[in-house]
N, C-alpha and C positions, 0 to 999 in steps of 0.2 A: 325665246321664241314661243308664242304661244304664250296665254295665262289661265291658269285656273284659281277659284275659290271655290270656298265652302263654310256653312255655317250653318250651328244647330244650339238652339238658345230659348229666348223668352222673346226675345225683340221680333218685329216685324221684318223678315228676312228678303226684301225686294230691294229697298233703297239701301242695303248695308252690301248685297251683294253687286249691285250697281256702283256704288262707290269703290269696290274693290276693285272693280275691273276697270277702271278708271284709271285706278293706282298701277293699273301692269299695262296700261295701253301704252309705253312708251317701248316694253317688249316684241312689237309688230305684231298687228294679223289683220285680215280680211273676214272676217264676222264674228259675231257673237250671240250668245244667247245664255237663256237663263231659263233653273227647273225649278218650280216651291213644290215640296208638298205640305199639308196640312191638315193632315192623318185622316182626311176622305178622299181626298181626291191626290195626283200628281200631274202640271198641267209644264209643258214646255213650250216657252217664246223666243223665235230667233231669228236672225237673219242677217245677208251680204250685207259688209258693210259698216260703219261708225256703232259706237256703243251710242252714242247721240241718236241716229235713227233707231235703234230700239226701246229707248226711253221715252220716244212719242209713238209708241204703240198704244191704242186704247187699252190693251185689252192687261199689259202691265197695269194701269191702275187699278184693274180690279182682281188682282191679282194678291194671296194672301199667304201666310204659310210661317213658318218656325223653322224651318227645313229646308234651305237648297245647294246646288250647286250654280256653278256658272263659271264661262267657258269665252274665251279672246281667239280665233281659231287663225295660223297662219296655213295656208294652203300648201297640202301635199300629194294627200290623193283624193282625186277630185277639185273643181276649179271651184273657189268661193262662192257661196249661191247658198240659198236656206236653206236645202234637204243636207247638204253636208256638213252647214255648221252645226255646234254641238251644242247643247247636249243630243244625248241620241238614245230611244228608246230602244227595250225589245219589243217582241210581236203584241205581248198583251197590255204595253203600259202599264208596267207594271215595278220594271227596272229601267233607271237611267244612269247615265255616266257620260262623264267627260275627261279627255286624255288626250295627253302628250307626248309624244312619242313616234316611233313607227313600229307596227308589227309585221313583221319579214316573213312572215308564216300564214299572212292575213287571205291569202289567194285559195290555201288549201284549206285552212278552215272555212272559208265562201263557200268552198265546192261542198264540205261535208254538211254546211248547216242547209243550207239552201236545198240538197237531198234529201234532209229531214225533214223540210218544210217549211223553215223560217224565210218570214218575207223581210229580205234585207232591200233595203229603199234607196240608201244613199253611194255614191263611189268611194266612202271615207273606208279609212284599213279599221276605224276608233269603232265602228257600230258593230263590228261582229265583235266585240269584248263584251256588248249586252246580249246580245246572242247567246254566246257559249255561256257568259251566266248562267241565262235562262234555262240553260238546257242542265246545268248542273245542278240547279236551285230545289230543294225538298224543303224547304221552310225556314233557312237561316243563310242570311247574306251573305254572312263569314265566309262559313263551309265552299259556301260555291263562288263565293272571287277565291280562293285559296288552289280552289281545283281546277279554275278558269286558265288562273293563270299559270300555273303547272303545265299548262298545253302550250302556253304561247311562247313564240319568241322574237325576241325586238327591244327595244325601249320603252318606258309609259310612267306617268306621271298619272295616277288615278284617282278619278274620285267617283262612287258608287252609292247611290241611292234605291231603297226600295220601298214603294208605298204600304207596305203594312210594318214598318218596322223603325223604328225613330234612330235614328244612327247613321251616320256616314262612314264607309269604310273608304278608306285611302291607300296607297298602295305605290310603289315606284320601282324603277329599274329604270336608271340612267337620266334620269330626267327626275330635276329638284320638288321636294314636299317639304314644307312649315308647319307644324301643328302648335296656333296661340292658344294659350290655358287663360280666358277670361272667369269671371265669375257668373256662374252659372249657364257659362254660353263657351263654346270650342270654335275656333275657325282652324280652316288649313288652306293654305293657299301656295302656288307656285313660288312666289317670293315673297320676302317681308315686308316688302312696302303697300300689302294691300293687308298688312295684321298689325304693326305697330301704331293703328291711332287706337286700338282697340287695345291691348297688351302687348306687352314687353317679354310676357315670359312664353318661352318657346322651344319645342323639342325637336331636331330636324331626324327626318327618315334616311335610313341607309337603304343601300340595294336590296334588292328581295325581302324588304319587310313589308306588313300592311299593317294598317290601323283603325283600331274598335273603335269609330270615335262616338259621346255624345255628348250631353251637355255639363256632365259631371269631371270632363274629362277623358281619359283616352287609353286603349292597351294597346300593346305591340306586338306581335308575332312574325315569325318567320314565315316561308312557304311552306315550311313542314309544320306550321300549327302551333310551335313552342313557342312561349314568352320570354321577351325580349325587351333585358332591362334599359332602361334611357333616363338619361340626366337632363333635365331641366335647365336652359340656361336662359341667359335674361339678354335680348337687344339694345346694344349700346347706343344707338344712332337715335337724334329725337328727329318730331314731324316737323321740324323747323329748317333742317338741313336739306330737307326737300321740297321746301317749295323757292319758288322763285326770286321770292325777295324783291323784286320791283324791274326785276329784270324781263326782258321780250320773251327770253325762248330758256330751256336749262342749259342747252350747251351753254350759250354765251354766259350764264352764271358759272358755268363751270371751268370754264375758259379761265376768269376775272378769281377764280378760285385756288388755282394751280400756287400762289407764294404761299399761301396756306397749306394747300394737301402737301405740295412737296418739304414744306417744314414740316408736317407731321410724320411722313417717311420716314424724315433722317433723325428724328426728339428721342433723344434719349440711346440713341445706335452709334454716336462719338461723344467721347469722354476721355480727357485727358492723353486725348492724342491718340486713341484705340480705337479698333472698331467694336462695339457690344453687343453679337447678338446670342441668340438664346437656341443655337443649333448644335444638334447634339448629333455630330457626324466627326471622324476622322477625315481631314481633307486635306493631310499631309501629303498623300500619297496617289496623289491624281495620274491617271495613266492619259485619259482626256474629258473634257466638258463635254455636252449633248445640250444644246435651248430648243426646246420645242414650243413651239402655239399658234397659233390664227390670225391672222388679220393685223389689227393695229397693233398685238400683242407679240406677232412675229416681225414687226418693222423691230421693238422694242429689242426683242432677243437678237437681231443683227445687230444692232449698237454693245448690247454685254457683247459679242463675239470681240468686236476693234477693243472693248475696253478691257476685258478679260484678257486676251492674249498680248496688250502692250503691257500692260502690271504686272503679270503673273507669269509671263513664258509659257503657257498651256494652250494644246491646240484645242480650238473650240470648234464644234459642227454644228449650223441651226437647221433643223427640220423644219417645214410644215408639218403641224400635226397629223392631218389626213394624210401625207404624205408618210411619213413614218409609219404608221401603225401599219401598212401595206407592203412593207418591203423588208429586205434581210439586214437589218441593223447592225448584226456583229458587237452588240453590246455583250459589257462585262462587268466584273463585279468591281475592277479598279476606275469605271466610270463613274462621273455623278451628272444624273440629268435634272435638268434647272426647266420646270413645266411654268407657264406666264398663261394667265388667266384673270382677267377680269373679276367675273363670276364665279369662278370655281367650278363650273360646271359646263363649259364647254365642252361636249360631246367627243370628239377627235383628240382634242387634247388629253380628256381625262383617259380615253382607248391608250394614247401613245403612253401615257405614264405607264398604267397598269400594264403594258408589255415590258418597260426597262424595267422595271421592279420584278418581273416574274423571271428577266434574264440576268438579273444578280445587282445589275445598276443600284446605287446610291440616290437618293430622290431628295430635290429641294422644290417645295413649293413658291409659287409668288404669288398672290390673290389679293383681292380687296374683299372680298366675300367674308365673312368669319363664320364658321360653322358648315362651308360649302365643301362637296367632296370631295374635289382636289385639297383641301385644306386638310382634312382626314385622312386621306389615304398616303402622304407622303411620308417621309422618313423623320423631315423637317423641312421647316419654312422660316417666312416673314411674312406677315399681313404688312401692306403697301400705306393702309389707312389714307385710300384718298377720299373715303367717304363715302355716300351713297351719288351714283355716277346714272342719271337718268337719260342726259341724250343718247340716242345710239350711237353717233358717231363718238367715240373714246378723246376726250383730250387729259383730263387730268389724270387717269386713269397710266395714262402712254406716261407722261413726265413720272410719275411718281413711278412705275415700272422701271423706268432708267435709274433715276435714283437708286432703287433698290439694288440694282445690278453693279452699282457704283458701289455702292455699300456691300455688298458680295463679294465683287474682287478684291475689295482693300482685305477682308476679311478672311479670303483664301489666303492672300498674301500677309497674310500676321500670322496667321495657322503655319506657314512655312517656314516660319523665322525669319522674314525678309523687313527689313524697314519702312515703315511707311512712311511716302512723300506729306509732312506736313504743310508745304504750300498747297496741297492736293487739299488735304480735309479743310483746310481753312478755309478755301477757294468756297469747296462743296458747301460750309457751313453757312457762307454768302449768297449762294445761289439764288434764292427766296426773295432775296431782293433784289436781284439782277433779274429776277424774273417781272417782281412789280413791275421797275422802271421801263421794259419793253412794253409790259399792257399799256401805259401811257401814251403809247403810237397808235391806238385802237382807230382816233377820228381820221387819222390821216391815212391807217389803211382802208379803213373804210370809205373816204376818198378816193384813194384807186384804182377800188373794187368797182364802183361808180361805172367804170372807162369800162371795164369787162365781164358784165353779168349777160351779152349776147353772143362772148366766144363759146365755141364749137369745142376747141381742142388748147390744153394748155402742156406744157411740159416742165418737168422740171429737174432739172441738176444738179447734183454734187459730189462732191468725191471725197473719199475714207470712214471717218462719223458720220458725212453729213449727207452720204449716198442714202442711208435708211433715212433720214429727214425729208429727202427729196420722195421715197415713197410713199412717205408719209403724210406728205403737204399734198402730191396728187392723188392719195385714198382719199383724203376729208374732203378736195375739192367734190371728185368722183360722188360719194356718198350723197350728200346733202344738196348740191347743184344739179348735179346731173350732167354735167359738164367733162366728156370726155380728157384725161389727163394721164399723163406717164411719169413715170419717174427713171430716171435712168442715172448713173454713173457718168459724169460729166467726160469723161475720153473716150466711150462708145457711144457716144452723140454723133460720132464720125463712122459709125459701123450700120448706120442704118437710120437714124430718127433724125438724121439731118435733112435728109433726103424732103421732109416735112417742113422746114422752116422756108417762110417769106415773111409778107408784111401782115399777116393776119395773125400768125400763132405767138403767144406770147410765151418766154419762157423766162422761167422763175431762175438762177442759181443761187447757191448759198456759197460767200464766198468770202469767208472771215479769215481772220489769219490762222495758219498752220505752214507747214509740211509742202503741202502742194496748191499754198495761194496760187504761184503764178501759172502751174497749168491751168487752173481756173480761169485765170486772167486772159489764158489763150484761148479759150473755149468759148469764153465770150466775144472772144474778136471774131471768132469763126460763127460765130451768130450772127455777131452786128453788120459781118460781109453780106449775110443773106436776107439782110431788111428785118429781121425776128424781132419782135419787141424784148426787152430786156427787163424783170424788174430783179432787181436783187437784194438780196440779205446779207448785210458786211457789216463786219464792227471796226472797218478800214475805211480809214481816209484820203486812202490810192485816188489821185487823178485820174487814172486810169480808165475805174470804178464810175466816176463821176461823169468819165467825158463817153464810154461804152450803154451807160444805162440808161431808159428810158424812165423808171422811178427806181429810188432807191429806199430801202427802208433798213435805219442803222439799228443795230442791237450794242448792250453793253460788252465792251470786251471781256473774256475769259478763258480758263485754261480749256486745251483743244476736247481734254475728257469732258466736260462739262459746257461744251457749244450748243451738241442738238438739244438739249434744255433751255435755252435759249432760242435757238435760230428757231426752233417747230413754230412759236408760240405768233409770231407773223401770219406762217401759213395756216393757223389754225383761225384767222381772225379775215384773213383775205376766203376763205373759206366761207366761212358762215356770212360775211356781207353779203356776197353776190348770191350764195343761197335764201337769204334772205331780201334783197332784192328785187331775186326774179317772183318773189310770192311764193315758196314752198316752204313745207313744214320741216324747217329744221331739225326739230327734236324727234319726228316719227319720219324718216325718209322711205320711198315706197319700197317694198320687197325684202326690207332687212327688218332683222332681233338684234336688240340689244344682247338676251342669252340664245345661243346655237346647242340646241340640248337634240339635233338631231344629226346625221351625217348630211 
């Protein structure tokens, strides 16, 4: 949510910091802008709206500098429009900054600046940060972000320029910093996909530090002023993993990606009929499980709960994260909480962690992020390795989170002494290509995407694993269509959201074989009485299926723990046609971030 850069070097600092914000617009926002200085002057360009309109501003061509920041703003306070996107001055043009975040304290510092006399301009909470700078400021930048931010409280993601002084100071709480070490030039940016064309090597910022940066490189300090050592590490991902490859949009490459990322999940985690991983936790002794997280992340953590509690006997509870971190959890120290995060830095999620860890909880991380701070702050983890994941809407991302969950339970359960199902790992170790073989239906789903890119409203069903697939297939539609969609548990389809079905609502089930095929089987009859279109997802050759459905779309068969890795990868494809389609931007859909680094 949101994107910042920054850069201080030898190069001509317009076009490199244009290119970066480029690299984070898949993060969402509603404007942009950009500061150069060039040790006379400090000039800011901005406005509502595409980084594309600001790049045909005249006045960026003549525009010059060694020195800026620059800023992707998703709206919070204040509605998108130039006086609130950022960067944002103080009163003398003198200090600029850009930030991420929310300051929760931003009302009563207004009231005190604006007494002193500062003319604050815009409704952003981000402008009174140059403010209180300014009012702190006696000749050294440091000193007064240090002191700045000692008053505030909230989140932020900073970055701080001042026109007499050659250096970027950076700064965070709650909200992610990257500092790339080029030669003779430093960037820092919100994420690393707007520093790795530039280097590899990169130091990430913890909570309450800032940073000396210039072109030599960079110090670190706490709020209290002391140095603070940091190691060096080097980005694994190259610039080839993220661009599109010849594909329309990133989801759909990422989509087409999924037999990939989820091999790299599982490479090297079974061996010899074991599970191997590298977590340094006692988990003989489980009292109960806790999955916390967001979004596509929390559909994931209801599938570990079905798969967790049929392997392992262990009752599982999944939160929402925002949800959690607000209420009296009753955690302990015989719990272990399993936090699921994309990014590593989902804002609520990372709240919910830091509460179970302070109430004695056990902590396992799941990320794809390397270096992000859920990945730091837990007890122990697994990086998911689906790679860098650019659409907002999550698909490989979700699959390789299952995966890993898969790979957890087996692992809790070898930790206990219990034997593990060998037709289970072998199954698991095939998946990869059960997964290919269903992308191969891509043209025919995209054929009966065709029939429904002007529904209104879609629904979809399933029951046990395949209830979370079903909210999962209506978030992606949701997301990127715009296309109103439910997911519901296919036997309370009679408790209320039947009520909704004739001949215009289509509704999706998933209905492969298990446990409770044929209430599925009923559930669809009880559709097909009320004229509902039918399409379904089955790895069954039931007449039933055949004679109840309006299309059908077959997946390979497999064992029931390992279905929604399967059955999702339909709705993830019926998804994206009709969103693509109706003519929308897939890959930036409006009003969403890829990272939620805010409540």
């Amino acid at each position: 949510m949101c994107g910042i850069i920054g850069y201080i070097g030898n190069k001509n600092v317009v076009p490199l910091l244009i290119d970066g914000l480029k690299k984070l617009e898949y993060r969402g926002y509603d404007s942009a802008g950009i500061c150069v200085s060039n040790g006379n002057e400090m000039k800011i360009i901005k406005n509502a709206g595409k980084i594309s309109k600001l790049e045909k501003r005249q006045e960026l061509a003549k525009l010059k500098g060694n020195i800026g920041i620059a800023h992707t703003r998703w709206a919070t306070h204040g509605e998108p429009n130039e006086t609130n996107a950022h960067p944002h001055f103080d009163c003398k043009g003198d200090i600029s900054i850009v930030h991420n975040g929310i300051i929760e304290n931003y009302q009563a510092l207004k009231d005190l600046l604006e007494k002193e006399g500062h003319n604050i301009v815009s409704e952003t909470d981000s402008e009174i940060i140059a403010h209180l700078i300014e009012k702190f400021y006696s000749g050294n930048i440091e000193d007064s972000v240090i002191r700045a931010l000692n008053n505030i409280e909230g989140t932020f993601g900073l970055l701080v320029v001042h026109r007499n002084e050659e250096k970027i100071i950076a700064a965070r709480r709650g909200s992610p910093l990257i500092i790339g070490l080029g030669k003779g030039e430093t960037i820092v940016a919100s994420d690393a996909v707007a520093i790795f064309k530039h280097t590899k090597r990169v130091v990430y910022l913890q909570d309450n530090e800032i940073s000396i940066i210039d072109r030599d490189g960079f110090a670190i300090k706490n709020l209290a002023g002391k140095k603070v050592g940091k190691k060096v590490q080097e980005i694994k991902w190259n610039i080839n993993e993220i661009e599109k490859k010849g594909y329309k949009h990133f989801m759909l490459k990422e989509i087409f990606e999924q037999p990939e990322a989820v091999a790299n999940t599982l490479r090297g985690r079974i061996k010899n009929g074991k599970i191997r991983l590298s977590i340094d936790l006692d988990l003989n002794k489980l009292n109960r499980i806790l999955i916390t997280a967001c979004g596509t992340s929390w559909h994931s953590a209801l599938i570990g709960k079905y798969i967790i509690e049929n392997l392992v006997n262990i009752p599982v509870e999944v939160d929402y994260a925002s949800e959690f971190r607000y209420r009296n959890t009753l955690v302990n120290e015989d719990d272990l909480m399993i936090v699921i995060s994309q990014s590593g830095e989902t804002a609520d999620t990372l709240a919910a962690l830091l509460k179970a860890k302070s109430e004695g909880a056990k902590t396992i991380g799941l990320v794809n992020v390397v270096g992000s701070t859920i990945a730091r702050e837990v007890d122990s983890g697994i990086y998911i390795h689906a790679g860098p994941e650019i659409g907002v809407a999550s698909t490989k991302a979700f699959l390789c989170q299952v995966a890993a969950l898969l790979i957890i339970a087996l692992y809790i359960k070898q930790q206990k002494g219990m034997a593990l199902d060998q037709k289970l790992l072998k199954a698991l170790k095939n998946i990869p290509d059960k997964i290919a073989i269903t992308l191969k239906q891509s043209e025919e789903i995209k054929k009966i995407a065709m029939q429904f890119e002007d529904r209104k409203n879609f629904l979809y069903l399933g029951r046990g694993m395949n209830f979370p697939v079903a909210l999962e297939g209506a978030l992606k539609l949701k997301e990127i269509s715009y296309i109103h969609a439910e997911g519901y548990p296919a036997a309370e389809m009679k408790h209320g959201p039947i009520a909704l079905i004739d001949e215009n609502i289509p509704v999706v089930f998933l209905a492969t074989k298990g446990p409770v095929f044929d209430k599925v089987l009923s559930n669809m009859q009880e559709v097909k009485a009320r004229k509902g279109i039918i399409i379904t997802v089955t790895d069954n050759g039931n007449k039933a299926i055949e004679r109840l459905s309006d299309y059908v779309l077959k997946v390979p068969e497999t064992l029931e723990e390992l279905s929604p890795l399967i059955n999702v990868i339909p709705l993830q494809l019926l998804a994206y046609y009709i969103a693509d389609m109706k003519g929308l931007n897939v890959d930036k859909p409006r009003n969403l971030a890829k990272s939620v680094t805010v409540e």
